[in-house]
C-alpha positions as CSV (number, residue, x, y, z in Angstrom):
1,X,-50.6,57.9,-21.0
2,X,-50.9,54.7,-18.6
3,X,-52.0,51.0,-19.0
4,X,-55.4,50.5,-17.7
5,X,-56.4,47.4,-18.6
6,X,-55.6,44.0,-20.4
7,X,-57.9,42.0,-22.0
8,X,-57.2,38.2,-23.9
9,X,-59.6,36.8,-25.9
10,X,-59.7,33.0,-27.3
11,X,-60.9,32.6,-30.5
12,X,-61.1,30.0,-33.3
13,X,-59.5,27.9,-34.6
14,X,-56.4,28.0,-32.0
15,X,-55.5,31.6,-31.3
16,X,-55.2,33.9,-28.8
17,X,-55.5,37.6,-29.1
18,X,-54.6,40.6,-26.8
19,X,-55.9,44.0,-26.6
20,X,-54.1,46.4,-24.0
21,X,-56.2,49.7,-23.5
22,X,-55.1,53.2,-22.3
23,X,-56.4,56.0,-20.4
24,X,-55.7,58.4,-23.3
25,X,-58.5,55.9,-25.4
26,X,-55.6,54.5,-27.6
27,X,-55.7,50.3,-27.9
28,X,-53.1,48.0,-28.5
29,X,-53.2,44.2,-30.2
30,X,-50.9,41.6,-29.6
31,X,-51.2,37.8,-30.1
32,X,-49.6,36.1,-27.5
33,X,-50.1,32.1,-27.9
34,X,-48.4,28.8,-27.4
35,X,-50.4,26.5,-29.9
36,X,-51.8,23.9,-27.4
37,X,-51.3,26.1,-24.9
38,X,-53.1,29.1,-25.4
39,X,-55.2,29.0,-22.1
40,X,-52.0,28.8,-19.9
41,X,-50.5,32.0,-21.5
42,X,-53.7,33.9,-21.0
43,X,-52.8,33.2,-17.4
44,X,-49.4,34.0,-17.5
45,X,-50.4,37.2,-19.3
46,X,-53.4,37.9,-16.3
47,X,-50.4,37.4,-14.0
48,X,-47.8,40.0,-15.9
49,X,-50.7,42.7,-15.6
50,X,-50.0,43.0,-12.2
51,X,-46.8,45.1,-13.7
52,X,-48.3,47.1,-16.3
53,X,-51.4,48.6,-14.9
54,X,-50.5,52.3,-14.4
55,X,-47.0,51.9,-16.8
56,X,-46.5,54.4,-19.8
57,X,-47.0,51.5,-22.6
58,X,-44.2,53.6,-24.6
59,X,-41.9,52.9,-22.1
60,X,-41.6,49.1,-24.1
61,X,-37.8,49.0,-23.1
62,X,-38.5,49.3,-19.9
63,X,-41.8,46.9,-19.5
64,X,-40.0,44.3,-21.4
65,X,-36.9,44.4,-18.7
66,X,-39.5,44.4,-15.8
67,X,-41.5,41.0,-17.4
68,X,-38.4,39.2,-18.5
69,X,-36.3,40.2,-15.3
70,X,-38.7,41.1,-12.8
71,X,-39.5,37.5,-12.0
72,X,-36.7,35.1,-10.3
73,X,-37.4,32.1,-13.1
74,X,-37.4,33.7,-16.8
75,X,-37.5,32.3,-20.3
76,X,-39.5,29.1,-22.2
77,X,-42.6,29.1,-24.2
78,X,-45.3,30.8,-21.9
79,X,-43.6,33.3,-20.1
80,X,-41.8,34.1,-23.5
81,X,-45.1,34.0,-25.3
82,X,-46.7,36.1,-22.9
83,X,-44.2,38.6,-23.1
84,X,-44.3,38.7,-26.5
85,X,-48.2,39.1,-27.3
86,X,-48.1,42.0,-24.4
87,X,-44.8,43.7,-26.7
88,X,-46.7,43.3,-29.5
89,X,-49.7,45.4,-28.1
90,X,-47.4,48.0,-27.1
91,X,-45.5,49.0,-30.3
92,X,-49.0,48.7,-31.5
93,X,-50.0,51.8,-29.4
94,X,-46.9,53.2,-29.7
95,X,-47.5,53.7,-33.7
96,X,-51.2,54.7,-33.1
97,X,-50.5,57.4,-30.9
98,X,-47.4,58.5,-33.0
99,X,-49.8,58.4,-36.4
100,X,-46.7,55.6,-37.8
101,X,-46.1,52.5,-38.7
102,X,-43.7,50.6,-36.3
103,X,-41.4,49.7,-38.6
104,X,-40.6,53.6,-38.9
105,X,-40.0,53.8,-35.6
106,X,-37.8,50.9,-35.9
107,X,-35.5,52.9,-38.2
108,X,-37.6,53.0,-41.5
109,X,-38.2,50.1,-44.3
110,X,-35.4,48.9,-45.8
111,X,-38.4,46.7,-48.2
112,X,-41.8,47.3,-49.4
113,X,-43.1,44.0,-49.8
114,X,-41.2,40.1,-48.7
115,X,-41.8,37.0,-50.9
116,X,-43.8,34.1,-49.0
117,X,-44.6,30.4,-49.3
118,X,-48.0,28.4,-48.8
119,X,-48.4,25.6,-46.7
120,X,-49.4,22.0,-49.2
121,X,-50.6,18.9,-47.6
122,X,-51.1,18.4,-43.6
123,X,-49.9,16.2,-40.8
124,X,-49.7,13.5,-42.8
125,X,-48.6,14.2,-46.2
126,X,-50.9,13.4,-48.7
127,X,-51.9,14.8,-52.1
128,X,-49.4,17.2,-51.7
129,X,-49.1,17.7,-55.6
130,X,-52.7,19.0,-56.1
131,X,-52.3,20.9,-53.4
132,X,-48.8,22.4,-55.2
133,X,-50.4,23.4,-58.5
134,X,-53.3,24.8,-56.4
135,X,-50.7,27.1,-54.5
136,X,-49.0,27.9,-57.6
137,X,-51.9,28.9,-59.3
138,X,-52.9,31.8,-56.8
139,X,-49.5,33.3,-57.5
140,X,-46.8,31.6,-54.9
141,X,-43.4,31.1,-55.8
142,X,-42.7,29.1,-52.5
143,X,-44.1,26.6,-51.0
144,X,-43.7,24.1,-47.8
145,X,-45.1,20.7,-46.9
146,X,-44.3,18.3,-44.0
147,X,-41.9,15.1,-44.8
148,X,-43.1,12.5,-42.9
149,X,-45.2,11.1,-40.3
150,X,-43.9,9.7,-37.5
151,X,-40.8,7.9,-37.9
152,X,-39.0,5.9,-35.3
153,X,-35.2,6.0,-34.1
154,X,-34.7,3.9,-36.5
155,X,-37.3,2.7,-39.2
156,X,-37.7,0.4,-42.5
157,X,-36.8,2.1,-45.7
158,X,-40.1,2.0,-47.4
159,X,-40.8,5.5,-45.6
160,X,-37.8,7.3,-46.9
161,X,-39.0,5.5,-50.4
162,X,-42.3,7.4,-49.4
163,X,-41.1,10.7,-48.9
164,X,-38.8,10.9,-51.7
165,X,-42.1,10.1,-54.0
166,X,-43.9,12.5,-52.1
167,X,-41.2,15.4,-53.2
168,X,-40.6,13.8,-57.1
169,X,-44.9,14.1,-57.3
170,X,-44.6,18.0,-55.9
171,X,-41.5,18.8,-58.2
172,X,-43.2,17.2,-61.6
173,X,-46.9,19.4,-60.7
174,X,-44.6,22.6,-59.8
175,X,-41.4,22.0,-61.8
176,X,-37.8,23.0,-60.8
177,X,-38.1,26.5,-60.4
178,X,-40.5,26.5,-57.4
179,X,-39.3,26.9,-54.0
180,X,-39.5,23.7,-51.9
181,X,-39.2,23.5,-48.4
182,X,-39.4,20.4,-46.3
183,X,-40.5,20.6,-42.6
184,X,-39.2,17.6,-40.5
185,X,-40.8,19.1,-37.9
186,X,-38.6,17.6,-35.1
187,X,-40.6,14.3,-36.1
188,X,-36.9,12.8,-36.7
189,X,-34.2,11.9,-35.0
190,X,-30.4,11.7,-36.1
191,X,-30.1,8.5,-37.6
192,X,-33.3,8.5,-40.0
193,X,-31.6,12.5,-40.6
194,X,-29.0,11.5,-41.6
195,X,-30.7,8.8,-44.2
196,X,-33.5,11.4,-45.8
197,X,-31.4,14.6,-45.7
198,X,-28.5,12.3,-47.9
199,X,-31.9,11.0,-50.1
200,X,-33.2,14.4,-50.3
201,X,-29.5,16.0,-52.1
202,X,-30.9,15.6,-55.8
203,X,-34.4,17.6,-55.2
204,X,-32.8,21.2,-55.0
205,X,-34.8,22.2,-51.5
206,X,-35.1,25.6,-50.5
207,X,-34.7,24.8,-46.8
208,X,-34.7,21.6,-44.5
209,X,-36.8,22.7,-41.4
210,X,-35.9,21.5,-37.7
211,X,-33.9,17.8,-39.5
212,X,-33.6,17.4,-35.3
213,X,-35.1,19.0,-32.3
214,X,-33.4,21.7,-30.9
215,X,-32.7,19.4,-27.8
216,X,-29.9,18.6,-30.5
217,X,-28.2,21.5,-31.8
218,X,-24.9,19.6,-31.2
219,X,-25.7,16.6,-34.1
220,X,-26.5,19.9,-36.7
221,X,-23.1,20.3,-38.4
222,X,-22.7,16.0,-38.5
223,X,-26.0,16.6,-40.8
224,X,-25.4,19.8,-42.3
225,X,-22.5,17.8,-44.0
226,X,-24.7,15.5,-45.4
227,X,-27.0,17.8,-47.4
228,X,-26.4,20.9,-49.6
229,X,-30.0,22.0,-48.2
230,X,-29.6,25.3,-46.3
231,X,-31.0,24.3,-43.0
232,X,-33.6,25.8,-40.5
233,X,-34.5,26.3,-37.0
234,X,-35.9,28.1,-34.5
235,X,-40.1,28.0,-34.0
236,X,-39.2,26.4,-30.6
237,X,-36.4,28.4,-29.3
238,X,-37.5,31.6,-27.5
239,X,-34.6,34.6,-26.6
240,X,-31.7,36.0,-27.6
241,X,-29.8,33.6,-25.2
242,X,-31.5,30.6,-27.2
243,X,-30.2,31.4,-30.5
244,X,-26.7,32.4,-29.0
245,X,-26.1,29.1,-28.5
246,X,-27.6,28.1,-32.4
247,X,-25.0,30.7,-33.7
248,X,-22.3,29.4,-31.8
249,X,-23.2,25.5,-33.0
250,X,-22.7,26.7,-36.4
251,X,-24.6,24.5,-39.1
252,X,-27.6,26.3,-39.3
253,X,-28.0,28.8,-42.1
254,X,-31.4,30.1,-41.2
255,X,-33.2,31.0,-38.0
256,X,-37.1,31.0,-37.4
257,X,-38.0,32.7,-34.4
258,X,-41.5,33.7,-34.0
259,X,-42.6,37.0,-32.6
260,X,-45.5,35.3,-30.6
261,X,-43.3,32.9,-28.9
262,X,-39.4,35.0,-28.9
263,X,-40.3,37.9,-26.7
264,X,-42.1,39.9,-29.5
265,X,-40.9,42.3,-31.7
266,X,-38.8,43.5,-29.2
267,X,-36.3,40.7,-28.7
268,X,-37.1,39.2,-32.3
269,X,-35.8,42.1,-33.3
270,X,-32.2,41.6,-31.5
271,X,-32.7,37.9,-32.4
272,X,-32.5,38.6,-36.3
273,X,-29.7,41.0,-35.8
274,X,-27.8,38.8,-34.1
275,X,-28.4,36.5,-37.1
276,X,-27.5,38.7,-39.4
277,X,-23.2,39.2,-37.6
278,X,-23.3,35.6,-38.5
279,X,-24.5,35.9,-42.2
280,X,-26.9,33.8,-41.5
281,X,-31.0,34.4,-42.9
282,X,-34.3,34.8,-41.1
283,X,-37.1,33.6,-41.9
284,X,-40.2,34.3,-39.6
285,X,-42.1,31.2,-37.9
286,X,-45.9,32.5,-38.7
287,X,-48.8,29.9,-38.5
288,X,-50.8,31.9,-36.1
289,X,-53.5,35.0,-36.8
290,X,-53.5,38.2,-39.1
291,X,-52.2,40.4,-35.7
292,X,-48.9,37.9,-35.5
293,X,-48.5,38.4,-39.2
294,X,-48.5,41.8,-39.0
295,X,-46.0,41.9,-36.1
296,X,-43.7,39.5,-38.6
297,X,-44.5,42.1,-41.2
298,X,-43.2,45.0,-39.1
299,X,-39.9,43.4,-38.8
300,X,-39.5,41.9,-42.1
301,X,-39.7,45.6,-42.9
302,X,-36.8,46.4,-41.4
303,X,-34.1,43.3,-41.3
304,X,-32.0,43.3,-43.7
305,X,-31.2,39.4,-43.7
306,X,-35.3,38.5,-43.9
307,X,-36.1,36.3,-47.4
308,X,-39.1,34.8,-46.9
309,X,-42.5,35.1,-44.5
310,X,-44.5,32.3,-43.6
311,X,-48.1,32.7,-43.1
312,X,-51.1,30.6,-42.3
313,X,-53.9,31.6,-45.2
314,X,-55.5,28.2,-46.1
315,X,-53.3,26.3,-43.8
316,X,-54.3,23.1,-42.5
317,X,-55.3,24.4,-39.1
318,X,-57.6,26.9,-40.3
319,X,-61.1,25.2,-40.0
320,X,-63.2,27.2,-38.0
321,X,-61.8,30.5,-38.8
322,X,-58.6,32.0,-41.5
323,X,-56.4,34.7,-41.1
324,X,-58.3,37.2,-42.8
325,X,-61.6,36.7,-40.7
326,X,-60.4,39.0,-37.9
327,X,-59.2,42.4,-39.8
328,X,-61.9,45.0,-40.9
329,X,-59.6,45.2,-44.0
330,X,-58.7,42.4,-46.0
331,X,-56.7,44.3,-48.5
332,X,-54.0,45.2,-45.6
333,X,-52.4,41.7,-46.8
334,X,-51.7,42.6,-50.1
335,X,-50.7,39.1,-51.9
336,X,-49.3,39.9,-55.2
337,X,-46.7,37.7,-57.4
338,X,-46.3,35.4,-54.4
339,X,-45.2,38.3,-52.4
340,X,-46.9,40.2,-49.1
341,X,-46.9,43.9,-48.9
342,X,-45.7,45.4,-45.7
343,X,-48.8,47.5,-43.6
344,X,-48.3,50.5,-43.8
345,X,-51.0,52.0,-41.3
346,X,-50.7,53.0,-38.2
347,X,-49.0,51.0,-35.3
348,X,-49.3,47.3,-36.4
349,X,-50.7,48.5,-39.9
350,X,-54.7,46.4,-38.9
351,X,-57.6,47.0,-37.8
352,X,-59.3,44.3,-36.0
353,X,-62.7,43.7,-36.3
354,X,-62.9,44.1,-32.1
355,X,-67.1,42.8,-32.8
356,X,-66.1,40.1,-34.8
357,X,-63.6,38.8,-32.0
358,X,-66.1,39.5,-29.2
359,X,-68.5,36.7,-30.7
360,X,-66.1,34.2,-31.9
361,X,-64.9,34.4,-27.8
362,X,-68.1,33.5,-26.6
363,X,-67.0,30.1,-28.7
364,X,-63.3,29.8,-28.1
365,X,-61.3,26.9,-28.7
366,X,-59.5,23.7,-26.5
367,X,-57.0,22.9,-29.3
368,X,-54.2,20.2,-28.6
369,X,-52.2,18.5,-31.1
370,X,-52.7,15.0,-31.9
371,X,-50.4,12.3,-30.1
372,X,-49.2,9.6,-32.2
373,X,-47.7,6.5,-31.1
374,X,-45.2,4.2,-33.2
375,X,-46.7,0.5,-34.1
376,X,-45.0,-0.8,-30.6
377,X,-47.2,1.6,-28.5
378,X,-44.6,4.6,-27.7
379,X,-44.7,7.9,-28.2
380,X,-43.9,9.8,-31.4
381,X,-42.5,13.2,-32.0
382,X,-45.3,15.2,-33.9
């Protein structure tokens, strides 16, 4: 079997899908994507095919070595994300032409299903308790909502006063038995940290997300003193050589790599047991489309120290298209009891609808994220 072609394909609202094709007629899927970004890793993905044309696509191993260490300069979100979308694709084939899943070839399930959260509110947190109830209501158990806007260095207290009345409004709609995860979405820096994660103590969160940037792993344990919060990272940190260095900060006690942006299933895959010497949790980063869930999926299947899944359904983003819009069965994402089944089909466990993503192409997408700017005119973190 050899690689004959690769083929991206940017579709609404911000995604964009692979699909790596085979002289023996058996097709792969990946999503490789930097959200923002995704017309710069379809380059860098045009560029890697220039090494896999005429490759065995079971080899993965191998063609993961050759992307990663074939060039001089290796690792950040575009290379990574390339890499990762094009690993995807290939376990994909791999567990079509084997007639498995690829978590069996992984080593086997060690679960059939992993508990998920829903996304409430949106950039700017706002009716976030509606939004709760309506979560809750469908049958999730978790859920996860932005804290703030933009907050400077340091700013006036009336915005801590406003977060801390955004969470009391979601905990009286959901009550205290709900999972409650706050994403500060690198929008903070230390010293406001140190304010809200202190503020936050009373509410009983499931997980504070990125309280600083990466950039900062060093200020971590200062604020993981401050909060009994179990606290997250890792959406914007892309190789095993990344998280090394999270590991050996210490203060984190879960990591959040994403499969579309940390080298795929492949090196997620090293990533989480890594994680897991350090008894420390995973929790797959997940925004994206149905063929990055599925990758998640494929691993939650098979690491032992995974809790929780996120996922995009209804999210924010989703204007133009949802996650389900792409698969010829909807039913592969089995939600149940606030809980996601694992696919058990073939490869990646979906179909996608291949026609479906052929037409919304022809539309595509030029997402960015919004830039905000503080009152005196600088940039904020978003």
């Amino acid at each position: 079997m050899k690689i004959t072609k690769l083929t991206t394909f940017l579709v609404p609202p911000r995604w964009l899908f692979l699909r790596i094709d085979t002289d023996s007629g058996v097709s792969g899927w990946g999503e490789p994507v930097v959200e923002g970004r995704a017309q710069t890793v379809a380059a860098a993905v045009d560029e890697l095919s220039d090494y896999l044309v005429g490759q065995d696509p079971r080899h993965i191993e191998d063609i993961w070595s050759l992307m990663y260490r074939g060039g001089f300069y290796r690792g950040g979100p575009i290379l990574m994300s390339a890499i990762a979308g094009i690993d995807q694709a290939l376990w994909d084939i791999k567990g079509k032409d084997l007639g498995q899943p690829v978590h069996v070839l992984l080593g086997g399930p060690v679960r059939e299903r992993i508990r998920c959260y829903s996304w409430i509110g949106g950039d700017r947190p706002s009716d976030t308790a509606a939004a709760a109830r309506s979560a809750v209501s469908r049958g999730f158990t978790a859920l996860k909502m932005n804290a703030t806007s933009e907050l400077h260095y340091v700013d006036s207290h009336d915005k801590v006063t406003r977060v801390l009345e955004n969470v009391q409004a979601v905990r009286d709609a959901v009550g205290p038995h709900i999972g409650l995860a706050l994403d500060f979405h690198g929008r903070v820096h230390k010293p406001m940290a140190k304010l809200l994660m202190a503020e936050l103590a009373p509410f009983h969160l499931m997980f504070i997300e990125e309280p600083v940037l990466s950039d900062y792993l060093e200020a971590i344990p200062e604020l993981a003193a401050l909060s009994p919060a179990p606290i997250a990272l890792g959406e914007r940190l892309y190789s095993r050589y990344d998280f090394k260095r999270v590991l050996m900060t210490g203060g984190v006690d879960i990591i959040q790599p994403d499969p579309s942006h940390a080298g795929g299933i492949t090196e997620t895959r090293k990533i989480a047991a890594m994680a897991e010497a350090w008894d420390v949790a995973l929790a797959l980063h997940c925004p994206l489309g149905p063929i990055a869930l599925a990758a998640n999926l494929q691993l939650d299947a098979v690491c032992h120290n995974a809790f929780i899944q996120e996922q995009s359904l209804g999210i924010h983003y989703n204007k133009d298209n949802d996650l389900l819009d792409y698969v010829v069965d909807r039913s592969v994402f089995n939600y149940k009891d606030g809980m996601l089944g694992i696919p058990t089909g073939p490869g990646l466990g979906i179909t996608v609808n291949e026609k479906y993503v052929v037409e919304r192409a022809k539309v595509g997408h030029r997402w960015r994220n919004p830039v905000w700017r503080h009152p005196d005119g600088s940039i904020s973190e978003w």
